[in-house]
C-alpha positions as CSV (number, residue, x, y, z in Angstrom):
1,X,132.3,86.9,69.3
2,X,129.6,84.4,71.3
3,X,129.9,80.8,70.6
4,X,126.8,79.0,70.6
5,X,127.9,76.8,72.9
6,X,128.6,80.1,75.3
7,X,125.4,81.2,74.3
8,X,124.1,77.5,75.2
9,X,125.0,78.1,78.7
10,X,124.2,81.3,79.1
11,X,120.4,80.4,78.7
12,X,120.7,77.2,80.5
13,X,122.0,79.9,83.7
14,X,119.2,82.7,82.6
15,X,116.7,79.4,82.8
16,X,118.2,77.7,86.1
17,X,117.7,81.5,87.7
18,X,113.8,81.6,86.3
19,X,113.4,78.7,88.3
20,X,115.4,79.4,91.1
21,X,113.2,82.5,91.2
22,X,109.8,80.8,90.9
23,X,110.4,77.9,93.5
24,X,111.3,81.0,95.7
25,X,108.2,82.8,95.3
26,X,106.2,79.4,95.7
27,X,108.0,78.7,98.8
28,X,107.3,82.5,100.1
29,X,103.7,82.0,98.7
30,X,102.7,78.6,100.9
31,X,104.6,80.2,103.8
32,X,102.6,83.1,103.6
33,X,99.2,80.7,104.3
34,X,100.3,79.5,106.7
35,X,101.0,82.2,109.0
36,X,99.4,82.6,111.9
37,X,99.2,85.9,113.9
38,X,99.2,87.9,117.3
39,X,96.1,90.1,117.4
40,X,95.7,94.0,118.8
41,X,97.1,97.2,118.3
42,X,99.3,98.5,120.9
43,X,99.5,95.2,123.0
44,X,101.7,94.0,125.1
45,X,102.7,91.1,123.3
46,X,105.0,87.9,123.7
47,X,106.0,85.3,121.6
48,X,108.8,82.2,121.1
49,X,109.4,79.9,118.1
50,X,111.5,77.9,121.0
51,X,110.0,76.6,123.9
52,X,111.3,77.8,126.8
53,X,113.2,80.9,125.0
54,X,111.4,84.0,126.7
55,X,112.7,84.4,130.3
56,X,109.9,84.1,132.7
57,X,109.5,87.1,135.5
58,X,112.6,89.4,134.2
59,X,113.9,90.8,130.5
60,X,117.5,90.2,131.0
61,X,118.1,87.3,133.3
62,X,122.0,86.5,134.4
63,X,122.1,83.9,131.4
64,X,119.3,83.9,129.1
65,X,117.6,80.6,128.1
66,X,118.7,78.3,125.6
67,X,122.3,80.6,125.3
68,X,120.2,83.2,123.6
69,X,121.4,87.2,124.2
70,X,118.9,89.4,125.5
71,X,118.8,92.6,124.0
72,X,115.9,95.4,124.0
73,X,115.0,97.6,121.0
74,X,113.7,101.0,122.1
75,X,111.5,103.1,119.7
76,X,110.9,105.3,122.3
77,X,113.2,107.9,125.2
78,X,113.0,105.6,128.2
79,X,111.2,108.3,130.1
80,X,108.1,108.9,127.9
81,X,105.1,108.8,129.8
82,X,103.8,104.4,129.8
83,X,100.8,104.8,127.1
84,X,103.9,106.2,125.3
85,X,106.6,104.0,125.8
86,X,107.6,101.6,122.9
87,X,110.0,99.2,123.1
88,X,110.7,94.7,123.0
89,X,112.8,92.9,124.5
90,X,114.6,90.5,122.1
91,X,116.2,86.7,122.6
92,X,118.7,86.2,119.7
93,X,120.9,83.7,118.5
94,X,123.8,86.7,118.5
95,X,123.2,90.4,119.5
96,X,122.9,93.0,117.1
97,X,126.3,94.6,118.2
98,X,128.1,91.4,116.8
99,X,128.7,93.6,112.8
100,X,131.7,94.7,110.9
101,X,131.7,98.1,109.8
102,X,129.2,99.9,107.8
103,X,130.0,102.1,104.3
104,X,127.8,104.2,102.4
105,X,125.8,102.7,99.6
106,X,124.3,104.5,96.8
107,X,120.6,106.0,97.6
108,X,119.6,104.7,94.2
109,X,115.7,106.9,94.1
110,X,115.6,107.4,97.4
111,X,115.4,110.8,99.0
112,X,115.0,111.9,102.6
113,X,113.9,115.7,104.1
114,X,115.3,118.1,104.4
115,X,113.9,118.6,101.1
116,X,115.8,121.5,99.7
117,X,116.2,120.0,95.5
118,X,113.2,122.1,94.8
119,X,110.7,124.9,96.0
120,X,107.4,123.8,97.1
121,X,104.7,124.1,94.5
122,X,101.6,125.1,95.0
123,X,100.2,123.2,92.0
124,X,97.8,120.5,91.8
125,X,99.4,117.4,90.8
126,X,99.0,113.9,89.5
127,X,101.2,110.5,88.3
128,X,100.4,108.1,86.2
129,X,102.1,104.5,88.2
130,X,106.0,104.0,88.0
131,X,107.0,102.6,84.8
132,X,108.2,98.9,85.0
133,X,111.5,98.2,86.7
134,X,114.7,97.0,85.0
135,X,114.7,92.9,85.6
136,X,116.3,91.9,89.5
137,X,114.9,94.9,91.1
138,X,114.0,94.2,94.7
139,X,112.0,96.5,97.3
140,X,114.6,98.7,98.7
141,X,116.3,99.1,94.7
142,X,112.4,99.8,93.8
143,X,111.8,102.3,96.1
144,X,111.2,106.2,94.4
145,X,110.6,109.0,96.9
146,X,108.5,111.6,95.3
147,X,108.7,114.6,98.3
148,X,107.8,114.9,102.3
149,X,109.0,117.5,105.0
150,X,110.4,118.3,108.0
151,X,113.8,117.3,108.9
152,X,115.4,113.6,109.8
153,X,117.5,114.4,112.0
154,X,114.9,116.5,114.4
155,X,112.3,113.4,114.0
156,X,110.0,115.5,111.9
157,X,108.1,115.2,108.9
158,X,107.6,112.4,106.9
159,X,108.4,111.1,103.1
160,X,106.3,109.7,100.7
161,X,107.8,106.5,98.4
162,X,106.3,104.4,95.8
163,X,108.0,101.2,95.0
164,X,108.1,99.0,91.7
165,X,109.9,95.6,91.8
166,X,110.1,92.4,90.6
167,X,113.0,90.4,92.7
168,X,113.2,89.1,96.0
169,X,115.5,90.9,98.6
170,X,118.6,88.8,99.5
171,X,119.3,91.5,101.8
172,X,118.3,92.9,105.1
173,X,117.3,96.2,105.6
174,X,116.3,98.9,108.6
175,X,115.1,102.3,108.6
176,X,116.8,104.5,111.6
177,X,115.5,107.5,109.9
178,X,111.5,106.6,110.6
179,X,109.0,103.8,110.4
180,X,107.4,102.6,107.9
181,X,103.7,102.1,106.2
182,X,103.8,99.9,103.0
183,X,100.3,100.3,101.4
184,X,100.5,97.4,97.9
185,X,98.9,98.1,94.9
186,X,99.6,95.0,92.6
187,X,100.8,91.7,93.6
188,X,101.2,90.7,97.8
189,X,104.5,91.0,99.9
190,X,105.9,88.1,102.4
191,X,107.7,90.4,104.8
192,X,110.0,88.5,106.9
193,X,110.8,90.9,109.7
194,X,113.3,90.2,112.8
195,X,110.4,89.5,115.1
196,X,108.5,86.6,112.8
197,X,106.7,86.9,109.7
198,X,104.0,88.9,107.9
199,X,101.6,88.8,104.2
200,X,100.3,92.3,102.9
201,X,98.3,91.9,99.9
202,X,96.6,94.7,98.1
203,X,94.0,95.5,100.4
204,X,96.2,95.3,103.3
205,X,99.1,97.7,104.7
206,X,102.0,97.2,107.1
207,X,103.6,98.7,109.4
208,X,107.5,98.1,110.0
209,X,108.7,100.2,113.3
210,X,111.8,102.3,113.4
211,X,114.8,100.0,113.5
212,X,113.5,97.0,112.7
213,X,115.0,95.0,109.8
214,X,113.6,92.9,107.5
215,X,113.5,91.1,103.9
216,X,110.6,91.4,101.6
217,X,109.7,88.5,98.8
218,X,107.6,89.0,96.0
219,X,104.7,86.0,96.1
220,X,105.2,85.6,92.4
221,X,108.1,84.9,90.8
222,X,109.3,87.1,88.0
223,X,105.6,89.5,88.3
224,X,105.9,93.2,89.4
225,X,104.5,94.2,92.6
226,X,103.9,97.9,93.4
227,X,102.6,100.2,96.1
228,X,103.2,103.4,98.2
229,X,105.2,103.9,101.3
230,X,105.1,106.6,103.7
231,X,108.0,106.8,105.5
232,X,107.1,108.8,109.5
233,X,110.1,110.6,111.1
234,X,108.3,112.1,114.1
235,X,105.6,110.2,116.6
236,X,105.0,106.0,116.2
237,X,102.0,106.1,114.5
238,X,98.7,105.6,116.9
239,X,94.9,104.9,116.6
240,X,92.9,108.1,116.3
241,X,90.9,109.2,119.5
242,X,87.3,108.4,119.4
243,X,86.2,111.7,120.8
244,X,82.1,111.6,120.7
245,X,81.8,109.0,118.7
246,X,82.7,106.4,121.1
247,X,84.2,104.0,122.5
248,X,83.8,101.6,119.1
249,X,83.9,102.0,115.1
250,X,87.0,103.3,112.9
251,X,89.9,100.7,112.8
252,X,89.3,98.3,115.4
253,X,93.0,97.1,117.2
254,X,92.0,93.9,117.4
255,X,92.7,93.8,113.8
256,X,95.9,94.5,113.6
257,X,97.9,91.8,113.3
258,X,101.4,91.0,115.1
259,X,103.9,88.2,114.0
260,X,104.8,85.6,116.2
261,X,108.4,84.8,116.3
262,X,110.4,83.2,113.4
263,X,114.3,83.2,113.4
264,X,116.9,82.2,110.5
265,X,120.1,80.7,111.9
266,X,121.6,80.9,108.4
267,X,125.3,81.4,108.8
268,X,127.3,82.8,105.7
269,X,127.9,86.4,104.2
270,X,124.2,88.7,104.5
271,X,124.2,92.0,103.5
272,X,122.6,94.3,105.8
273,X,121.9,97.5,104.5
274,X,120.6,100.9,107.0
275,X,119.1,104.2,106.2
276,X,120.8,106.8,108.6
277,X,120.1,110.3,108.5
278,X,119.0,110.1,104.9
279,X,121.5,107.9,103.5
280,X,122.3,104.0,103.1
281,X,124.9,102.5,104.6
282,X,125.8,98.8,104.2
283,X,127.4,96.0,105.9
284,X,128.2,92.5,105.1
285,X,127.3,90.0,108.2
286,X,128.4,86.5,108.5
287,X,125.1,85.9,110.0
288,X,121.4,86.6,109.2
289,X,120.3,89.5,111.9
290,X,116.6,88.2,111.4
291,X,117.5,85.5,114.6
292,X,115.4,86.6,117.0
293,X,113.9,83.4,118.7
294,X,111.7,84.9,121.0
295,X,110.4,88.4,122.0
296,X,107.9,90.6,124.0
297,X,107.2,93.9,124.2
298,X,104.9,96.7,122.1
299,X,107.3,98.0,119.4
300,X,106.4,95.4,117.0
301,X,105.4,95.1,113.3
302,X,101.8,94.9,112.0
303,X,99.8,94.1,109.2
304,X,96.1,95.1,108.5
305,X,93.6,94.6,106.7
306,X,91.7,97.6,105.6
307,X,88.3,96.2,104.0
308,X,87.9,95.7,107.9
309,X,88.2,99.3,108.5
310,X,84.7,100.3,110.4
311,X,83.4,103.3,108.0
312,X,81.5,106.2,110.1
313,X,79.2,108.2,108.0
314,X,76.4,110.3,107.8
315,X,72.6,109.2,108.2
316,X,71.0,112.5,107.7
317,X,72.6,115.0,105.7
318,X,75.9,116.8,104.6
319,X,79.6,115.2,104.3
320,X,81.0,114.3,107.2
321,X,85.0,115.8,107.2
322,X,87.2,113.0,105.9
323,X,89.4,113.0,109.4
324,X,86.4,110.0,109.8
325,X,88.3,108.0,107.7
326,X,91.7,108.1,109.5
327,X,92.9,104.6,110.3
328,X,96.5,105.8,112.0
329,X,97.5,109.1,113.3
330,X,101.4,110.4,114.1
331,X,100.5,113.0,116.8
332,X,102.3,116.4,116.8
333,X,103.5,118.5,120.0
334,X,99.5,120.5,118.6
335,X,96.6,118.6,119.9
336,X,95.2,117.1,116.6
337,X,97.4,118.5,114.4
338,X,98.8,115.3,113.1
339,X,102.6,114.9,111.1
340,X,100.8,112.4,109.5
341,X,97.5,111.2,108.8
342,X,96.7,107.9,107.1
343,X,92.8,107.8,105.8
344,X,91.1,105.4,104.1
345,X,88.3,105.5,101.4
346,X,87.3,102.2,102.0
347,X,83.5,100.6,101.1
348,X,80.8,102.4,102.2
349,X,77.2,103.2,102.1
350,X,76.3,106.9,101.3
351,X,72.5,107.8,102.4
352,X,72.6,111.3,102.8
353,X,69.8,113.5,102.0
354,X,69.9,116.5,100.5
355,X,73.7,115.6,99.8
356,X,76.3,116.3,97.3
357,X,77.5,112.9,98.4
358,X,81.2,113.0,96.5
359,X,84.0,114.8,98.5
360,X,82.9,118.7,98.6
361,X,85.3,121.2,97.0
362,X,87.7,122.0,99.8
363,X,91.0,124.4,100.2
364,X,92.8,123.0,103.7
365,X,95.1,123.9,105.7
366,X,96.9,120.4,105.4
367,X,98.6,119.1,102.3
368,X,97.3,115.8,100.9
369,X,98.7,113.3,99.1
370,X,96.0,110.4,97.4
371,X,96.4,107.1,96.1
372,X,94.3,104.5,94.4
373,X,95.1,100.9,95.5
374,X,92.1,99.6,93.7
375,X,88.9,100.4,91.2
376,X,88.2,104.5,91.0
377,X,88.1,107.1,93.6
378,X,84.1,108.2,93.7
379,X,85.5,112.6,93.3
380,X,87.2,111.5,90.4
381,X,87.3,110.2,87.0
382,X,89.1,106.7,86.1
383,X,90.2,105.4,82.7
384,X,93.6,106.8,80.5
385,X,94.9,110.2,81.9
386,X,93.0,110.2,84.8
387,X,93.1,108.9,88.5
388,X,94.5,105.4,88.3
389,X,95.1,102.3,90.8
390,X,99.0,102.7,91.4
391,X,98.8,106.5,90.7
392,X,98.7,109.7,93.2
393,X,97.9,112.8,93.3
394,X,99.2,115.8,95.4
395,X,97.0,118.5,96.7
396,X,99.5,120.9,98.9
397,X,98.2,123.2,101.7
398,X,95.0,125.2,100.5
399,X,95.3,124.5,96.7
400,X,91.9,124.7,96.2
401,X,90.5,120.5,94.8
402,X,87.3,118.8,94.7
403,X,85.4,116.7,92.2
404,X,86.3,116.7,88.6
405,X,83.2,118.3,85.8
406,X,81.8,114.7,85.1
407,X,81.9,113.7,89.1
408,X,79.8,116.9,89.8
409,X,77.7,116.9,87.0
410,X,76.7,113.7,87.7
411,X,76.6,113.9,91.9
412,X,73.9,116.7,91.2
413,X,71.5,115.5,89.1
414,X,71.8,111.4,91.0
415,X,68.7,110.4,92.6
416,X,69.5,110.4,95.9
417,X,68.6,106.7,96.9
418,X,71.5,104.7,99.4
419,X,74.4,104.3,97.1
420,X,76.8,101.3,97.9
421,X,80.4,102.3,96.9
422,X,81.8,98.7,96.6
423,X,84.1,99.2,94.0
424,X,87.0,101.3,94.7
425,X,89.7,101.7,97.6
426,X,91.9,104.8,97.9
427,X,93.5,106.1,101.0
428,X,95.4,109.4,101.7
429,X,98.8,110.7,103.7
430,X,97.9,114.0,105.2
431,X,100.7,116.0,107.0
432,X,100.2,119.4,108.8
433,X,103.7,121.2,106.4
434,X,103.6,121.2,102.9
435,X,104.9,118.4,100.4
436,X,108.7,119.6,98.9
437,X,108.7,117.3,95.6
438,X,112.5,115.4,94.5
439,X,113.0,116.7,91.6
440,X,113.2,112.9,89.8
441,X,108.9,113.6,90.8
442,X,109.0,116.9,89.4
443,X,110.2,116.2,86.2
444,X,108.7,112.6,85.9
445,X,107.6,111.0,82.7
446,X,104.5,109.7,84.8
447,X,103.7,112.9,86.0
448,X,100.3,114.1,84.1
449,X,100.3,117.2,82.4
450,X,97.0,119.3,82.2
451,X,96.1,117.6,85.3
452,X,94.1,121.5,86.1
453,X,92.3,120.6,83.1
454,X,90.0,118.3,84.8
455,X,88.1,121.3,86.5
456,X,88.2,123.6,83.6
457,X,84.7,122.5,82.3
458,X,82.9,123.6,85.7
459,X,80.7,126.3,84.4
460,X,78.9,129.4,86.1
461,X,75.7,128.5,87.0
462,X,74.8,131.6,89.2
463,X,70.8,132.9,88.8
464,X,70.0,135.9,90.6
C-alpha cells in the first residue's frame, strides 16, 4: 500500500517533469524565432556555425579545420548525371563511423512496403484523425503508417504515416529506407536536424533527406501535435517542370528554406535509432550525432511554406487538371509518371465561366491519398463524419470520386461571380501503383464507415 508521503513525492516528480517539459518547449519555442535560413531549392549551399570550419578550395583537405572530420553524405550513385547528383560534404566534431553496434527495436505502428498484410482495396475510404496518444509519446513513437507500395529495398514506392504526439524526442533518428515530407496539422515542430535547425508550423511542410538524422520538439509543452508523413523510397523529390507555362509560378525555390549549421557537442549516452529495410534498429552513442559544425553541398533539409505556393488556374473556362497544383514531384524511370506527387489545394481565386468550379468527378489512373491540414476541402463536406483537418481519405487507382450531393448541388445552381477560396488548405500524395493498406488502417476505429454514402443522394437528372 502507497504512503502519502510516497504519494507526496510521486507528484512533486510527476510536477518537476511538467515543468521540465514546458521550459523545454519554451526553449524550443524562442529558438524557433530566431532561426534564420538559407534560401532556394536545389542550391548549392554552404554554411558554418564556426568561423573558419568549411575548408576553402577542396572537401576533404589533409587535416580539416578546427580538428573537425570531413565526411560526405551521398543521397545519390556518384555517377548520376550533375542536375542529379545529391550529396554534402560534412565537418563534424566525430564522424559518423565512431558507433557501437546497432539491435533491432520494436517498429511500434510503423509499417514499410512490401505491403503484403492485406490485398489492395478498391474501396473508397476515409479516417477520422488519430485518437490522442498515451502521455510521453514523441514523433517517431507517434508515427502510424496507414499503406504505400513498391518495395524498400528496390527504392520504389512510397508510405504514407500520420503521426500524433505530445513529447519531445530525446533521441535521434534517420530514415535509410527513404526521405521524408512532414506535412503538420495541429501544433508546430522545432526540427533539429544534423545540418542546423528548422520550424514547420501547420501551413508549412519539411523535407528531411534520406539519411539524415534528427530530433523533433513539440513547441508546446504537454499539447498534441499531429500531421501526415509521406515517406519516398525511389527519386529525391524535385520541383515539377514548367512545360508551357513558363519559366515562373507554381512553388517558387527561392522559398524553400535550408538551415544553416547548428551542432550539439553534448557528450553522454544518446540513443540513435535507424529505419533499415523496414525495420528500427537502435544504438546508444556516447555522443550526440547532430555535431556537424559546418557543411556544403545540395542534399540538405527544407522547410516551406505553402500559403506561398503560386496557384495556376483558369481565366476562361473549365477545370484545369489538379497536376497544377503539384508543389514536389519523385520522377519515375516514365516521363511524368511520378512515384509520388505532392499537390496542394492552397488559396485561390476561381473565375471560371461556364464552370463546375469544384473538382469534376474523375476515375484515374493514379491512386490518391487527401488530407485536410486546415478549414474544409471546397469537393467536400466538413463538420462530424465528414472530411476533417487531421483526417484523409484514400481514392485507389480509378475508383470512381468527385464532389459529395451537397457540394454539387450547390456548385450548380452558384452564381458564377470570382469566388475567393480563403478558408481551407488540403494537399494530396499521388503515386502511379495502388495504396496496399496495414491492416492497423484497415480495421481502425477512425476509419469512417458509410463513407460511399456521401454520393448516394446524386440523383438522375437525364431529360431527353
Amino acid at each position: 500500500m502507497t504512503s502519502s508521503a510516497e504519494q507526496g513525492r510521486a507528484e512533486q516528480g510527476r510536477a518537476g517533469e511538467a515543468r521540465g517539459e514546458q521550459e523545454r518547449a519554451e526553449r524550443a519555442r524562442k529558438t524557433a524565432e530566431r532561426l534564420s535560413y538559407l534560401s532556394g531549392f536545389g542550391n548549392q549551399h554552404s554554411s558554418e556555425a564556426v568561423p573558419g570550419a568549411l575548408p576553402t578550395g577542396r572537401n576533404s583537405p589533409q587535416r580539416a579545420p578546427l580538428g573537425l572530420y570531413a565526411e560526405q553524405l551521398s543521397g545519390s550513385a556518384f555517377t548520376e548525371p550533375r542536375a542529379h547528383n545529391r550529396r554534402s560534404w560534412l565537418y563534424r566534431i566525430r564522424p559518423s563511423a565512431a558507433h557501437p553496434r546497432f539491435v533491432r527495436a520494436d517498429n511500434g505502428a510503423l509499417r514499410t512496403a512490401p505491403f503484403t498484410e492485406a490485398v489492395p482495396d478498391p474501396n473508397r475510404l476515409r479516417w477520422n484523425p488519430l485518437p490522442e496518444p498515451p502521455a510521453g509519446t514523441d514523433f517517431l513513437a507517434g508515427l502510424w503508417t496507414l499503406g504505400g507500395n513498391g518495395d524498400v529495398t528496390q527504392r520504389t514506392g512510397m508510405a504514407i504515416h500520420l503521426y500524433a504526439a505530445n513529447a519531445p524526442m530525446d533521441r535521434v533518428f534517420s530514415d535509410a529506407d527513404g526521405e521524408l515530407l512532414v506535412v503538420p496539422e495541429h501544433g508546430g515542430l522545432l526540427l533539429r536536424t544534423e545540418l542546423g535547425l528548422l520550424c514547420a508550423e501547420p501551413g508549412h511542410v519539411a523535407l528531411v533527406p534520406r539519411g539524415v538524422r534528427f530530433r523533433v520538439e513539440p513547441l508546446t509543452a504537454g499539447a498534441t501535435v499531429r500531421g501526415y508523413v509521406c515517406e519516398n523510397y525511389g527519386s529525391p523529390f524535385v520541383l515539377p517542370d514548367l512545360g508551357p507555362i513558363g519559366a515562373n509560378g507554381l512553388a517558387n525555390p527561392r522559398d524553400f528554406l535550408a538551415p544553416v549549421a547548428a551542432y550539439e557537442e553534448a557528450a553522454g549516452p544518446v540513443e540513435v535509432v535507424s529505419k533499415f529495410c523496414g525495420n528500427l534498429w537502435t544504438a546508444t552513442y556516447d555522443h550526440s550525432p547532430l555535431d556537424v559544425v559546418a557543411w556544403h553541398g545540395n542534399h540538405v533539409p527544407y522547410v516551406y511554406d505553402l500559403h506561398r505556393f503560386n496557384v495556376i488556374g483558369t481565366i476562361s473556362y473549365d477545370h484545369p487538371d489538379p497536376s497544377i497544383f503539384t508543389v514536389l514531384t519523385s520522377p519515375s524511370d516514365t516521363p511524368g509518371l511520378a512515384g509520388v506527387d505532392f499537390v496542394v489545394f492552397a488559396p485561390r481565386w476561381l473565375v471560371g465561366e461556364d464552370t463546375f468550379r469544384p473538382p469534376y468527378f474523375h476515375r484515374n489512373v493514379m491512386s490518391e491519398y487527401m488530407g485536410l491540414v486546415d478549414g474544409a476541402y471546397d469537393a467536400k463536406t466538413a463538420g462530424p463524419g465528414g472530411f476533417v483537418p487531421g483526417g484523409g481519405s484514400l481514392h485507389n487507382m480509378m475508383s470512381a470520386h468527385g464532389p459529395d450531393q451537397e457540394t454539387f448541388d450547390r456548385a450548380s445552381a452558384a452564381e458564377l461571380k470570382p469566388q475567393k477560396i480563403d478558408d481551407g488548405l488540403a494537399f494530396m500524395f499521388e503515386t502511379r501503383w495502388p495504396v496496399t493498406l496495414t491492416p492497423q488502417a484497415r480495421d481502425a476505429d477512425h476509419l469512417q464507415q458509410g463513407y460511399d454514402d456521401v454520393w448516394r443522394g446524386l440523383r438522375q437528372e437525364f431529360r431527353p
